[in-house]
N, C-alpha and C positions, 0 to 999 in steps of 0.2 A: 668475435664472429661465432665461436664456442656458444656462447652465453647467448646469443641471437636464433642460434638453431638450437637451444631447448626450449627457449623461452617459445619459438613458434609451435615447436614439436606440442608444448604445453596447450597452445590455444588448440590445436586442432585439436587435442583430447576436451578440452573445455565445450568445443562446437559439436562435436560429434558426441558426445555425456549427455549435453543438456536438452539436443534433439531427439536424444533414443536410438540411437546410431549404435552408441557401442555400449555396452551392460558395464550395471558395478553391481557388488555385492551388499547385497541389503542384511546380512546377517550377520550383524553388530556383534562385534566384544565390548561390553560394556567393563569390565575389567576386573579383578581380585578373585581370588582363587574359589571354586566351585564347590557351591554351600554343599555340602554331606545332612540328612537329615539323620539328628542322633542314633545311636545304636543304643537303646535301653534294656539292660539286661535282669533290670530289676527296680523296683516302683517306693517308693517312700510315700507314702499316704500321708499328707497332712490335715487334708476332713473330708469326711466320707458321710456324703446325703446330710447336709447341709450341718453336721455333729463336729466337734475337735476338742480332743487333750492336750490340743498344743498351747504355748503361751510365747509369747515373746520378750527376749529378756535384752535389758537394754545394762550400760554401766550404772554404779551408783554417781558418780558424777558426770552423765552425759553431756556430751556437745551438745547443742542447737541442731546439728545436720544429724545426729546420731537420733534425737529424740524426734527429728518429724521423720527421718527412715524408719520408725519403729510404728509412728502413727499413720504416713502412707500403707504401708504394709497390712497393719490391721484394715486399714481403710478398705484397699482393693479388695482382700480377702473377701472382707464381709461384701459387696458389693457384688464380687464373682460367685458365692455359695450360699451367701446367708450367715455364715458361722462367724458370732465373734471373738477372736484370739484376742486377751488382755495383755497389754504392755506390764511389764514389772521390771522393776529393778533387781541387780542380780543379788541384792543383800541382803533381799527382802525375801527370797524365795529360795528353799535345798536346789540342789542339780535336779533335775529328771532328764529323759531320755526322749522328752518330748517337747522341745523346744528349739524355737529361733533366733539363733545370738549374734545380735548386732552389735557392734563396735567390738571394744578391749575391754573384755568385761575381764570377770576370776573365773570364768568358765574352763577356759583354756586350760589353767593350773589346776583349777579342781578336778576336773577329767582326764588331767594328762594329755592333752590335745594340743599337737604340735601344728600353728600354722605356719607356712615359708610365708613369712612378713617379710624376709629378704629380699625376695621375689614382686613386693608389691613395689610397684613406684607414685612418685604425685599423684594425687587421681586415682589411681589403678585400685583392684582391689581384688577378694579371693570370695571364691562360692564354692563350700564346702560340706558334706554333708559326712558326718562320722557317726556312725549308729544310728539310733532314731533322730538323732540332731541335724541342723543346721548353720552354720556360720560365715555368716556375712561378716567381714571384717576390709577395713579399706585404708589405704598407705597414710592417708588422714580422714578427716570428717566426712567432707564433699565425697572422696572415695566409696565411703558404706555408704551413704546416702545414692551414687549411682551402683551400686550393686545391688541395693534390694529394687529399684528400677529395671535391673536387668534380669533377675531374679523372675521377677514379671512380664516380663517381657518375653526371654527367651526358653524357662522352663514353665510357664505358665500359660501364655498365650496375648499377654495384656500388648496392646500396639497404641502409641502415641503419633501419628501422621502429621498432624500441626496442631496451630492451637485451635483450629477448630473442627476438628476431627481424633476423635480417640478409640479405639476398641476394646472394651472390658466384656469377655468372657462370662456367658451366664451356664457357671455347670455347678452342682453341688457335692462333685468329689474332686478336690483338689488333689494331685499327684507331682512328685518331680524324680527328676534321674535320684534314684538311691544310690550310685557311686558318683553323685555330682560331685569332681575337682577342677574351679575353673580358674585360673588366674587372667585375668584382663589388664594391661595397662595399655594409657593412649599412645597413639601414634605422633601426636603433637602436645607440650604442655600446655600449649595457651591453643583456646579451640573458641572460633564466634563463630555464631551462627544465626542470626536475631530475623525472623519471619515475621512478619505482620502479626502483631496481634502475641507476640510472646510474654509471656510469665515469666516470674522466678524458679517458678512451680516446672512449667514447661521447659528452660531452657536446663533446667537437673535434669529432667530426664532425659532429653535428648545429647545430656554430659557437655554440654556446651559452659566454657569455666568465667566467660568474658559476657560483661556486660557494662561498662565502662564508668556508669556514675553511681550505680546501687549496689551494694553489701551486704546481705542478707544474712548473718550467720544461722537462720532455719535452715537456706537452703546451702550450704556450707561457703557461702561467700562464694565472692566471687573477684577473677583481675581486676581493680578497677585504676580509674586514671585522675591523675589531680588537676591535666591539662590534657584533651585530645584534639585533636584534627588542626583546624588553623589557630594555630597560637604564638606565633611571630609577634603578633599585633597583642598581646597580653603581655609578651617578653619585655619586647621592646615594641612602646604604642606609638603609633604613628603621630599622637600629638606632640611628642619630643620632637619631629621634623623641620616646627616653625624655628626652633633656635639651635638646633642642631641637622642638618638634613645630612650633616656626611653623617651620620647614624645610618642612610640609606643608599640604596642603590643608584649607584650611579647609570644611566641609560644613553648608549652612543646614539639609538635614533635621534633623540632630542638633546643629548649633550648637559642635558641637567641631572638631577638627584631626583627619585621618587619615591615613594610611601611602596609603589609594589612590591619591593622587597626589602630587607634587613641587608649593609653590608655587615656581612657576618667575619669581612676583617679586621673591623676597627677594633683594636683593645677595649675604647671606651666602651662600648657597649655589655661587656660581661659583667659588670658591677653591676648594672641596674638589671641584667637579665634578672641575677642569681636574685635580689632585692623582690623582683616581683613572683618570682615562683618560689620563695622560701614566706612569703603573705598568702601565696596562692595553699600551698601543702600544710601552713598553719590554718588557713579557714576550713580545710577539708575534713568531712566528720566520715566518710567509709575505712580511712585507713589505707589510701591505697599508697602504694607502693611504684606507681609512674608518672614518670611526668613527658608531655610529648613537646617536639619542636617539630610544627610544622608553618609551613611557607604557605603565601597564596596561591589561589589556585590558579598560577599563570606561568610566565618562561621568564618574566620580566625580569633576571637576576643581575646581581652588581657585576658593570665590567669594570673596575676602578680600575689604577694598574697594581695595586698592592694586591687586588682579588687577581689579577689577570696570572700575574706573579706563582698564586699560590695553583691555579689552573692549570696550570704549564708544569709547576715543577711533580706536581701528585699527578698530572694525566687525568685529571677529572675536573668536573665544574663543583663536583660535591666535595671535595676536599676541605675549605671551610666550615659546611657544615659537619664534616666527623669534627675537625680541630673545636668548632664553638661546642659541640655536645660533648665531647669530652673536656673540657676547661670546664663547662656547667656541672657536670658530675662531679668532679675533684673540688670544683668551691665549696656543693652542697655536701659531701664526705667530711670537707675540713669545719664546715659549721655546724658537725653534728648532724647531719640528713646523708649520713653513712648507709643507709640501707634502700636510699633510691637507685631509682632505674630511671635510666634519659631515653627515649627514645625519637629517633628521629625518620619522615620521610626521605625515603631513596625514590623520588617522584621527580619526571619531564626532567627541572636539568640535572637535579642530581642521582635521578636512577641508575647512573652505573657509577662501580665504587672507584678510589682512586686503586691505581695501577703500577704507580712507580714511589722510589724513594721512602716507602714501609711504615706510609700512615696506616694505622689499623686501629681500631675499635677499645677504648677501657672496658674491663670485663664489665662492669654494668651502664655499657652504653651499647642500643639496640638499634640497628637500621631495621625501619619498617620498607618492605622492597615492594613501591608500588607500578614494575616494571610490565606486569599481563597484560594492561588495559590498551596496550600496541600490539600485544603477540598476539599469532593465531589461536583461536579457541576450539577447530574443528580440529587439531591435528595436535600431538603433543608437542609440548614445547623443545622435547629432546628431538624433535627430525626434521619441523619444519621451517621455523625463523623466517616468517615472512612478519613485517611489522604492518602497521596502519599506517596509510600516508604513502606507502610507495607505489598502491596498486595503481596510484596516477600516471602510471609509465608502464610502457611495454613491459621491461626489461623486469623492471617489479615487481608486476601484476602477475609475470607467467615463470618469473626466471627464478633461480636460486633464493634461499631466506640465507640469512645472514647469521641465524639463534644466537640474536644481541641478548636474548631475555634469559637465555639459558649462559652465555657466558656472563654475563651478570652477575645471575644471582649467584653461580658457583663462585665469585670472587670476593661477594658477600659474604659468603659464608666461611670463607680463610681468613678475612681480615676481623671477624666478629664471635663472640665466641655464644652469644643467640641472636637470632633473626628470625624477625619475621615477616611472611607475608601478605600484603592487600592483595586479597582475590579478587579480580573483577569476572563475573560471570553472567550480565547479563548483557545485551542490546540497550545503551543507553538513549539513542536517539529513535529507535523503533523497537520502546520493549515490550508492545504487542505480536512481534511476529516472532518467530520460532527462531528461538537460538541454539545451534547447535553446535552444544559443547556435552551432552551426556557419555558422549565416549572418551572424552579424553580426564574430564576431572578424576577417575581415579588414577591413570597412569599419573597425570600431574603431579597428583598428592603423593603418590609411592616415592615417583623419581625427588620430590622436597624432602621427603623424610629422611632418603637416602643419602641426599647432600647435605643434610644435618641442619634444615630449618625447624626450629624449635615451634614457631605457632604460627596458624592459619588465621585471618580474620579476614570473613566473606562478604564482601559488600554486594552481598543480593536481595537482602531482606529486609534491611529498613526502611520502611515505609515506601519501597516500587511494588507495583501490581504489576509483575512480567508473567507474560507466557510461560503456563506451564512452571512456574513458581515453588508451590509446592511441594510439588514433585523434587525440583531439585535442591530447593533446601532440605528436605528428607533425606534426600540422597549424601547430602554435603556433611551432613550429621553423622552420617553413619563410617561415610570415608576418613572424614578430620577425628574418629576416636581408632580405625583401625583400618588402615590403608586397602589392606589386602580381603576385607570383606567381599562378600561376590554383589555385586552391583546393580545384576539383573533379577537375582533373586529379591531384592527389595526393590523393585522399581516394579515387579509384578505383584507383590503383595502390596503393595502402594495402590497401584491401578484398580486392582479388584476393589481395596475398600473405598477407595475415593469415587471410581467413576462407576462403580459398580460390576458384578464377576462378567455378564455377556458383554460389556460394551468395553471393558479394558484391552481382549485382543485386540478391539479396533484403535483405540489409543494406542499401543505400544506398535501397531503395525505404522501408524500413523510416525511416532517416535523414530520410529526407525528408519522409513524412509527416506524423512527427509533428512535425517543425520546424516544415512548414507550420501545423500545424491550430495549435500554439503559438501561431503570429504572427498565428495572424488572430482567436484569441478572448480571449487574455489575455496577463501577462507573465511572463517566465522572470527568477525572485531565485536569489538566493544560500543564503535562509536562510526558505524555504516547503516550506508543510507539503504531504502528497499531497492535500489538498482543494482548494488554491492552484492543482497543474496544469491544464490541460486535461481535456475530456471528449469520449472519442470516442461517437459513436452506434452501434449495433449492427451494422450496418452496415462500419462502420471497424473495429469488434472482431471480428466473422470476417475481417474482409481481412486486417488484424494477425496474427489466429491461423495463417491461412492460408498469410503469408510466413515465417513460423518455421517452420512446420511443411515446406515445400518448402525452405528452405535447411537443414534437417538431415537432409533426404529425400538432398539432392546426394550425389556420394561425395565423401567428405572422409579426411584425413588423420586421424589423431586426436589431433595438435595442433590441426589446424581445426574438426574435431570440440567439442572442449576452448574454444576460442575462441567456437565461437557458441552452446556451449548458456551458455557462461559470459553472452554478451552478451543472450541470450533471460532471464537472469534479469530486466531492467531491467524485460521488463514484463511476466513474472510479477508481481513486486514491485508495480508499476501498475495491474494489476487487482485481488491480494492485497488491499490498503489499500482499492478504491472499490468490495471485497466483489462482486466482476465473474464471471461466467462459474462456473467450479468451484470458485471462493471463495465466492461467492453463500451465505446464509442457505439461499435455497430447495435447495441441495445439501445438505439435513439430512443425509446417511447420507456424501457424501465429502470438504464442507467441511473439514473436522479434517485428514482423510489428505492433502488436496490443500497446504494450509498446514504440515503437516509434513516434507512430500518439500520443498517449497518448501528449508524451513530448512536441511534434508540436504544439498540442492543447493548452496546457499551454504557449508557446510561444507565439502565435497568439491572445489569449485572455489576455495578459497583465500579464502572472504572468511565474515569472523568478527563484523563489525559492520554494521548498515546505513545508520548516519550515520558521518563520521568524526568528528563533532563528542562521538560517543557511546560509552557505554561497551562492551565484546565484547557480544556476545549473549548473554544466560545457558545454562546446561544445558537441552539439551530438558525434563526432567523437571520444570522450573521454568514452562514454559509451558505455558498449555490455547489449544490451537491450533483450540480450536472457537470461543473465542470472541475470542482478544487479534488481531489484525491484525501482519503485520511491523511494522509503525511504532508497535509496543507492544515489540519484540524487542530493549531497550536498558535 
């Protein structure tokens, strides 16, 4: 009865929210501690009107990532002033006092110049300026290769937005802090980040370390994998089924065995697993270092009773799979592939870990925790615990969350000694419309770091065109290297350069509101329908129309141009589906025409589908645009 009278208390805030009845707060914490713009007490001039004495000196025996940090560097230079600083080696040229020292050179000992290389970790690395000098220096390769990116970035001016948007500074007196000491390490060791359209080149500088099947040692390599996503069916392949099927899942709907899943209790099967990923790790030419075990993408998992046995006694359905990835790891240890990592899905049935009887994780066996893509995304995972799938009931939809995702992964992270997690952050069925999760992905990333999730991999950028995209893959860049960044302040230097400087208040007003109105009337999923968002009142729906309509009023470029009518589609698309404004029925005469231009629009701006979970769009001629809604256009 308790639980009946919140849950009501709930709708009436929900009714009274979404009419205008009763006010929330539009004035977002976007999250991490509040940028200070430096205190410069004094200037190191590295070229003045477009002249320099400087040079750059690299080691005698440079890395790959050491020797393109030393040629980006000159690269931008020249590009920001005119002036070209030559790369040298450091054996090849006396000390001066005028110079930029990248990697471990003899610099250090010849100067006497002590860096806290202590202090760097994986990745991380130090920006130091000692005299007229400079020193980039980084825990390894990859590290100095994102320091002189940051170098540029943040004493210089240089901005990388995505991969197709950059900001390279045209001045011809280059200057930086003359007491610059910065040490930076990541927040997470394994960082993805992958946007449309990314480089090697791109994903260094945005310190992104993961990119699963390429190695670059220019760009200081990278995590990669010998096996990712669904690989069950490479372990053990379903053609073993015709003469073996207890190999597989046994299924009480139908009482038979099926290919859907792996029984991952059968002893026999670890022979041929280890057989096929030690052929798999022998063909591999990156070098990498993991191998994944993942299931299909379904529930269909073995109930035999020897699997039911091990459910029961671990308190979980993932209990076999910790047992088969650690048996995998320990055969490949013992045949000499001592230095792999096994990782496996914590995904549907087995995203929560086992609980009883002290199955836990071999130090190089990694649960990837793919648990978010049920949790709320408007609200952080620490307060709200409402999942996907229960909002079908009262009691669900308005009453208590349960924070399964948050007891979860903290249980992960006791029985595993790294973890990682699959971020889901966009609208996979409607990733045209506005998803509102800008406020919570930092708290998210702090509170992971805090429970000792070692790496983030973002699944918002491979190849979906969502709402406002960009944007938050920028954002996700900047949070997965250091939690505590301030959030707003790159989300408005984002704004100005993408959508240009007059029309971004109207984007971030935009941003904002509908964040807000999200977190005060319901929850943002992964995998909800347009009836599932928010509801703004008439009221909010001129103010909406009103902000688009004055940020394409500004002058714009017409790339920026390009950019906001592209981002003004999100809620066209949002009123489209909830039959709003010039969508409306009672538009009998421009309904049609108005959901046609709609579809145009999305053609002409580069997007072909409106879920990515969906198939393109059909031909116009295939839809009656008077009556089908986008969220029929699949």
């Amino acid at each position: 009865m308790k639980a009946f009278a919140a849950a009501f208390l709930a709708l009436l805030q929900f009714i009274f929210t979404s009419i205008g009845v009763i006010p929330y707060e539009t004035d977002i914490d976007y999250g991490g501690n509040p940028y200070v713009e430096p205190s410069v007490s004094s200037w190191l001039t590295l070229i003045s009107e477009g002249e320099s004495d400087y040079s750059i000196v690299i080691p005698q025996d440079a890395k790959p990532a050491e020797l393109t940090a030393a040629n980006e560097l000159s690269s931008y230079l020249e590009q920001i002033s005119g002036a070209t600083l030559p790369v040298v080696r450091d054996s090849f040229q006396e000390p001066t006092m005028k110079e930029i020292i990248i990697g471990a050179t003899s610099r250090e000992a010849e100067l006497s110049v002590c860096l806290d290389r202590a202090s760097i970790r994986h990745d991380g690395f130090i920006l130091k300026a000692v005299g007229g000098n400079v020193f980039i220096a980084g825990g390894n390769a990859r590290g100095t290769l994102y320091g002189v990116y940051t170098l540029l970035e943040e004493q210089i001016g240089c901005r990388w937005f995505s991969p197709k948007l950059s900001i390279i500074p045209d001045k011809a007196t280059v200057k930086i802090d003359a007491c610059l000491d910065d040490i930076q390490n990541p927040s997470f060791e394994l960082r993805r980040n992958n946007a449309i359209g990314s480089t090697e080149r791109y994903l260094a500088q945005k310190k992104s370390n993961v990119s699963y099947w390429t190695n670059n040692p220019a760009y200081g390599g990278a995590l990669t994998y010998v096996l990712w996503d669904v690989t069950l069916t490479e372990l053990v392949p379903d053609a073993l089924f015709a003469e073996h099927p207890d190999y597989f899942a046994f299924l009480p709907s139908t009482g038979e065995r099926s290919t859907q899943h792996v029984c991952l209790s059968n002893p026999d099967i670890l022979d041929i697993a280890v057989e096929n990923a030690k052929a798999h790790i022998d063909r591999n030419t990156t070098g990498a270092k993991h191998i994944h075990i993942g299931q299909k993408d379904n529930t269909d998992y073995c109930e035999c009773e020897r699997c039911k046995q091990l459910y029961d006694h671990y308190g979980s359905v993932s209990a076999p799979t910790v047992m088969f990835a650690n048996k995998l790891q320990e055969a490949l240890a013992a045949d000499g592939y001592d230095d792999m990592y096994v990782t496996f899905y914590a995904y549907n049935e087995t995203r929560n870990p086992p609980v009883k009887n002290g199955l836990v994780c071999n130090e190089r066996v990694i649960p990837v925790i793919c648990g978010s893509f049920q949790a709320c995304h408007s609200h952080p995972y620490t307060e709200c615990g409402h999942i996907d799938g229960e909002d079908g009931t009262f009691i669900g939809r308005f009453g208590e969350g349960r924070l399964e995702f948050k007891n979860a992964l903290e249980t992960w992270t006791e029985i595993a000694d790294r973890t990682y997690v699959y971020e889901y952050t966009i609208n996979f069925l409607n990733s045209h419309q506005f998803f509102a999760n800008f406020a919570t992905i930092q708290p998210n990333a702090k509170w992971m770091a805090e429970e000792g999730i070692t790496g983030i991999t973002y699944n918002c950028g491979d190849g979906h065109e969502a709402a406002f995209n960009d944007l938050r893959n920028y954002l996700m860049g900047k949070i997965e290297w250091d939690v505590d960044c301030d959030v707003e302040y790159h989300m408005n230097d984002f704004l100005k350069a993408f959508y240009g400087n007059d029309a971004a208040k109207y984007m971030k007003e935009y941003i904002d509101l509908y964040t807000a109105k999200v977190a005060a009337t319901t929850h943002a999923f992964n995998f909800e329908w347009h009836y599932q968002s928010c509801y703004f009142s008439l009221g909010e729906i001129r103010r909406i129309d009103n902000m688009w309509k004055n940020a394409l009023a500004c002058e714009l470029t017409e790339r920026e141009r390009f950019e906001v009518e592209k981002s003004e589609l999100s809620w066209r698309y949002y009123k489209a589906n909830l039959m709003i404004g010039e969508y409306s029925f009672f538009n009998l005469f421009g309904r049609a025409a108005a959901n046609e231009k709609l579809y145009d629009d999305f053609i002409s701006h580069g997007i072909t589908r409106v879920a990515t979970v969906s198939a393109p769009m059909p031909e116009k001629s295939k839809i009656n645009f008077f009556w089908l809604r986008p969220i029929d256009w699949r």
